[in-house]
TORLO-827441 format. One line per 5 residues: for each residue x, y, z of N, C-alpha, C. Coordinates in Angstrom, 2 decimals, m for minus. Example, Ala and Ser with C-alpha at 12.3 -4.5 7.8 and 13.67 -1.06 7.14 Angstrom:
13.19,m5.69,7.80,12.30,m4.50,7.80,13.20,m3.30,7.80 ~ 12.85,m2.25,7.08,13.67,m1.06,7.14,12.90,0.03,7.87;
END
This chain:
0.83,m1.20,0.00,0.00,0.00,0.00,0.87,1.25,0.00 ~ 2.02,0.85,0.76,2.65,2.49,1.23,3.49,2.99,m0.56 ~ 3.71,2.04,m1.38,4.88,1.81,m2.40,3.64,2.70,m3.59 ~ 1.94,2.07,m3.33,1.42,2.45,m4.47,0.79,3.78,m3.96 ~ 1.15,4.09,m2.68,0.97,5.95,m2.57,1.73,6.60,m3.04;
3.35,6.39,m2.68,4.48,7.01,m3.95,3.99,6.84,m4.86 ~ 4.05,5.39,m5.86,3.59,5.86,m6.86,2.51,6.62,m7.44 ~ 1.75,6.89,m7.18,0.16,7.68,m7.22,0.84,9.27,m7.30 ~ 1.63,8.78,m6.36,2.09,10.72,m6.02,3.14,10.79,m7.05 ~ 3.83,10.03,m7.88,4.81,10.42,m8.66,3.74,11.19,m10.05;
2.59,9.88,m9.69,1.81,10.62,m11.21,1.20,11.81,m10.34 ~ 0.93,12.23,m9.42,m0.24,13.70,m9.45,1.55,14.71,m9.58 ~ 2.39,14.58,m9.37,3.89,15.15,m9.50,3.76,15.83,m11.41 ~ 3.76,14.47,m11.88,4.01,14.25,m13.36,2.99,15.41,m13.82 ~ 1.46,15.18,m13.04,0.69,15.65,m14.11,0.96,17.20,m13.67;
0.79,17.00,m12.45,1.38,18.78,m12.14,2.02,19.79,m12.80 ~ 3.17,19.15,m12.88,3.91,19.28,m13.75,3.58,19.91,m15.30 ~ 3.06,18.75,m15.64,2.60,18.88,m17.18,1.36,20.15,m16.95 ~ 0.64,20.47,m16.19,m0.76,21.37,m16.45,0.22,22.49,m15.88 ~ 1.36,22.54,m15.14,2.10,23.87,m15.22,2.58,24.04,m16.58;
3.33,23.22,m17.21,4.30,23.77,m18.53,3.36,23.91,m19.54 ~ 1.90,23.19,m19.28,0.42,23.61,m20.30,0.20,25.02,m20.57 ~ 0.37,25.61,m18.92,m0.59,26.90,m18.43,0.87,27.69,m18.77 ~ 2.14,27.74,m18.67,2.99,28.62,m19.24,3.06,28.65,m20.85 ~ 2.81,27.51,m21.29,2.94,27.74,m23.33,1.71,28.37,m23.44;
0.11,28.31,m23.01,m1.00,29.15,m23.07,m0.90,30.47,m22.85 ~ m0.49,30.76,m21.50,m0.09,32.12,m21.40,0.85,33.08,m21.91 ~ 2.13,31.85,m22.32,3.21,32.44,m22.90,3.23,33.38,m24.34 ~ 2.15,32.10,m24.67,1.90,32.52,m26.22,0.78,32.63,m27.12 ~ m0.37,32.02,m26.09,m1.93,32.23,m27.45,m2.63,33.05,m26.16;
m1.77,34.06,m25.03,m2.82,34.96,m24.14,m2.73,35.75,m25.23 ~ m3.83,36.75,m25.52,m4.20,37.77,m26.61,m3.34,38.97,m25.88 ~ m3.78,39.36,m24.28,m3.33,40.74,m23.78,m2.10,40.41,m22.94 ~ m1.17,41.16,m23.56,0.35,41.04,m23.04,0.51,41.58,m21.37 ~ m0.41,42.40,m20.77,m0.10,43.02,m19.80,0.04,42.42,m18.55;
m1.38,41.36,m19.15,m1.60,39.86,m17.71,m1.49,38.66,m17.67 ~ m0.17,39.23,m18.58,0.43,37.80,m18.69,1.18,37.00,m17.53 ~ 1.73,37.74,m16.72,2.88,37.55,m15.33,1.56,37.55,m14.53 ~ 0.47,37.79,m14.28,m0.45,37.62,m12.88,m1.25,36.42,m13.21 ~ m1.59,36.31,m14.73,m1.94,34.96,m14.98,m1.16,34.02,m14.83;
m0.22,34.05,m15.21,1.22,32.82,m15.21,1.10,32.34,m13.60 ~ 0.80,33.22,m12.81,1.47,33.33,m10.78,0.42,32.65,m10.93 ~ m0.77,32.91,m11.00,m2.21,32.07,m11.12,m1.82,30.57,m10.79 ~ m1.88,30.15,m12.25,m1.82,29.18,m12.95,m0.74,28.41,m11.26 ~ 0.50,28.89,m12.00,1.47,28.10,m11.40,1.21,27.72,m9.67;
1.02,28.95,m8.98,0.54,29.02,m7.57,m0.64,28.13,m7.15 ~ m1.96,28.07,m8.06,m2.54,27.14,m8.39,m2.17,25.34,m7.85 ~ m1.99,25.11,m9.39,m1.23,23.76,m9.54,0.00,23.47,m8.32 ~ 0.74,24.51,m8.19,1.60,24.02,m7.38,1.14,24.09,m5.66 ~ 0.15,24.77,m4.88,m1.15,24.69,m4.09,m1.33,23.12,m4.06;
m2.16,22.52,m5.33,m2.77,21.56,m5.04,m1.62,20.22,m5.13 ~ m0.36,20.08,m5.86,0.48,19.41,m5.73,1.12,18.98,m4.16 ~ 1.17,20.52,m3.47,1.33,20.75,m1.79,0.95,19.85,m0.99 ~ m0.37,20.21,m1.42,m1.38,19.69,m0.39,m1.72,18.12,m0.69 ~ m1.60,17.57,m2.00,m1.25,16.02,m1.86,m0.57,15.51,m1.07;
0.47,16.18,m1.70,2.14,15.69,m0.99,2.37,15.35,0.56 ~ 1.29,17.01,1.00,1.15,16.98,2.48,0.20,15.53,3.44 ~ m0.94,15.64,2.24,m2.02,14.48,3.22,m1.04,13.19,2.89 ~ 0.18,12.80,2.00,0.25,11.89,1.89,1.19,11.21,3.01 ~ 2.11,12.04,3.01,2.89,12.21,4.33,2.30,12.09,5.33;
1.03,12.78,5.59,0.24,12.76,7.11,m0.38,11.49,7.37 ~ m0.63,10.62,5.94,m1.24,9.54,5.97,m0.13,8.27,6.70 ~ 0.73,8.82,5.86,2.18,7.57,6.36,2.37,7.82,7.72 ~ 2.17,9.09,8.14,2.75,9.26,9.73,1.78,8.71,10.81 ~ 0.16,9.07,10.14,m0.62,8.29,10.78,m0.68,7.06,11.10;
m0.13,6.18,10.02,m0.40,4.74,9.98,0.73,4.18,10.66 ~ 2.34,4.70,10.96,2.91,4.50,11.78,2.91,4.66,13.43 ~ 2.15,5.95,13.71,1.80,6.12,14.82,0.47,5.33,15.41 ~ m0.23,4.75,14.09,m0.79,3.11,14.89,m0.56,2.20,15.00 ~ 0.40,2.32,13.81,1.57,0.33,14.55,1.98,0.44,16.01;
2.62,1.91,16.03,3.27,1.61,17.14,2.15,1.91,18.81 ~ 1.07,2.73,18.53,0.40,2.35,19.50,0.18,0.76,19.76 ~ m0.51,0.25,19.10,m1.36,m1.18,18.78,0.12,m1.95,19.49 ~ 1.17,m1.81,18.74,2.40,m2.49,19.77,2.72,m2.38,21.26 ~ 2.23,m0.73,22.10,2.44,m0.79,22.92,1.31,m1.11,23.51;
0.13,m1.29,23.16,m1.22,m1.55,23.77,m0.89,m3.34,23.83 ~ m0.17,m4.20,22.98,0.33,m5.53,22.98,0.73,m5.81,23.68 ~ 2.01,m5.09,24.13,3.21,m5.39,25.34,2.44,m4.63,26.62 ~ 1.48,m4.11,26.37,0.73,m3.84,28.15,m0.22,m4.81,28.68 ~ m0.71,m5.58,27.44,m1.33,m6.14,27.74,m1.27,m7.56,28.32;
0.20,m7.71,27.85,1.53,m8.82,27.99,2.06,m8.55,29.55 ~ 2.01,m7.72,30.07,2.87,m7.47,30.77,1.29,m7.90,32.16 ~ 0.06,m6.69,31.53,m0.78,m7.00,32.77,m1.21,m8.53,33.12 ~ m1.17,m9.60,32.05,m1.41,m11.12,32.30,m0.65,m11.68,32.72 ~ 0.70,m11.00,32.73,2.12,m11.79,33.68,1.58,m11.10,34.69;
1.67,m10.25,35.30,1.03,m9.86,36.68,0.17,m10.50,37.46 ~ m1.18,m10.84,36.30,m2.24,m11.48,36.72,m1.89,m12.88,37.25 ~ m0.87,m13.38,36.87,m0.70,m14.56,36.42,0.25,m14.92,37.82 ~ 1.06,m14.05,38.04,2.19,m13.79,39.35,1.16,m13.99,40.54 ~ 0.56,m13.15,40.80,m0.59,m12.40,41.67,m1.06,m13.87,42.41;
m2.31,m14.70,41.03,m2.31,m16.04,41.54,m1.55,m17.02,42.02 ~ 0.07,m17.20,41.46,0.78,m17.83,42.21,1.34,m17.67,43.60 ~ 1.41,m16.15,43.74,1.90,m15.88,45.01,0.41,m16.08,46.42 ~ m0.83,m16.14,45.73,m1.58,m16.37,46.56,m2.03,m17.59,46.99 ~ m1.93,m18.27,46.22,m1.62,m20.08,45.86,m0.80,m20.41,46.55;
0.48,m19.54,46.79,1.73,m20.16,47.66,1.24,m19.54,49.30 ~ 1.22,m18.53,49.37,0.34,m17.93,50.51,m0.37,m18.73,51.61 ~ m1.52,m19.34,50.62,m2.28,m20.23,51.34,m1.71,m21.78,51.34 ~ m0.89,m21.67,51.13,m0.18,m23.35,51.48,0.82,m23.12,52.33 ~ 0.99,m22.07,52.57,2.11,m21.77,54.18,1.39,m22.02,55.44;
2.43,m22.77,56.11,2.19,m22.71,57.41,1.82,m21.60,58.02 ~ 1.24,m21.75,59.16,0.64,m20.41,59.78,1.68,m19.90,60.80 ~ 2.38,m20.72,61.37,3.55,m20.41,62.05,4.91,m19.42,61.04 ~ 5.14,m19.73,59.75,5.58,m19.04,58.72,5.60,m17.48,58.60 ~ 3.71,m17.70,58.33,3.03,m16.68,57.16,2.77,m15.60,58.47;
2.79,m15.62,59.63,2.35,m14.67,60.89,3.57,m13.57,60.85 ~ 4.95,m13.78,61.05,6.00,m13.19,60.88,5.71,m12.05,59.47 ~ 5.84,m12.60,58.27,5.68,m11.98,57.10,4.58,m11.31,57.21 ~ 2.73,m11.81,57.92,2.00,m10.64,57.87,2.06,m9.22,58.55 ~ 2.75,m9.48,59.73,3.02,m8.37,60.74,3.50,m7.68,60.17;
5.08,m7.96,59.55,5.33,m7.28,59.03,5.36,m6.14,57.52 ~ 3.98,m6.42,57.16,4.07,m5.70,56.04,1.92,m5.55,56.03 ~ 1.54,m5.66,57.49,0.07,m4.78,57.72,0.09,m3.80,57.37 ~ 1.26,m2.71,57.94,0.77,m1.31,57.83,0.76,m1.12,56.58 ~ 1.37,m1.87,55.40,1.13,m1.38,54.08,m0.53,m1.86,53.52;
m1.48,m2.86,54.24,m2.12,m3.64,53.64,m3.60,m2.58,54.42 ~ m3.07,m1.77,55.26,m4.35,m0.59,55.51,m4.44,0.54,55.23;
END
């Protein structure tokens, strides 16, 4: 997809191109009044070269977009990776918890209540 947006943009480039060097041989030479000839020419060219811009621009914005969702979607992957190892920890350590002796597990609760209120 990303290869046939260049290309796409080489042709709106090409044709650009071509409807500028159109609009300079028109103006250059079959405008009737010599005077507006240079404000028509700025026209023309400012024109075409405007809308060439602004391709160029969404096309770029398009590529930047679509990278800045790989790489969300990647980090939304690896969080989500990370919260099921947690989940996953969480149960073992409570699993081990309750298979301790109570003579053990009394020492370790004392010491770490005041965090658990």
């Amino acid at each position: 997809m990303n290869g046939d947006r260049w290309k796409y943009g080489l042709w709106a480039l090409l044709i650009g191109v071509g409807a500028m060097l159109g609009g300079v041989l028109v103006v250059g030479y079959a405008w009737p009044v010599a005077d507006s000839k240079d404000e028509t020419l700025t026209a023309v060219i400012g024109a075409v070269g405007t809308i060439i811009g602004a391709y160029f621009g969404l096309q770029v914005g398009g590529a930047e977009a679509e990278t800045a969702k790989g790489q969300r979607n990647a980090e939304k992957s690896r969080a989500d990776d990370a919260e099921q190892k947690l989940r996953a920890a969480m149960l073992l350590s409570n699993e081990l918890a309750a298979a301790m002796p109570w003579d053990l597990a009394e020492p370790i609760l004392e010491k770490h209540r005041p965090n658990l209120q």
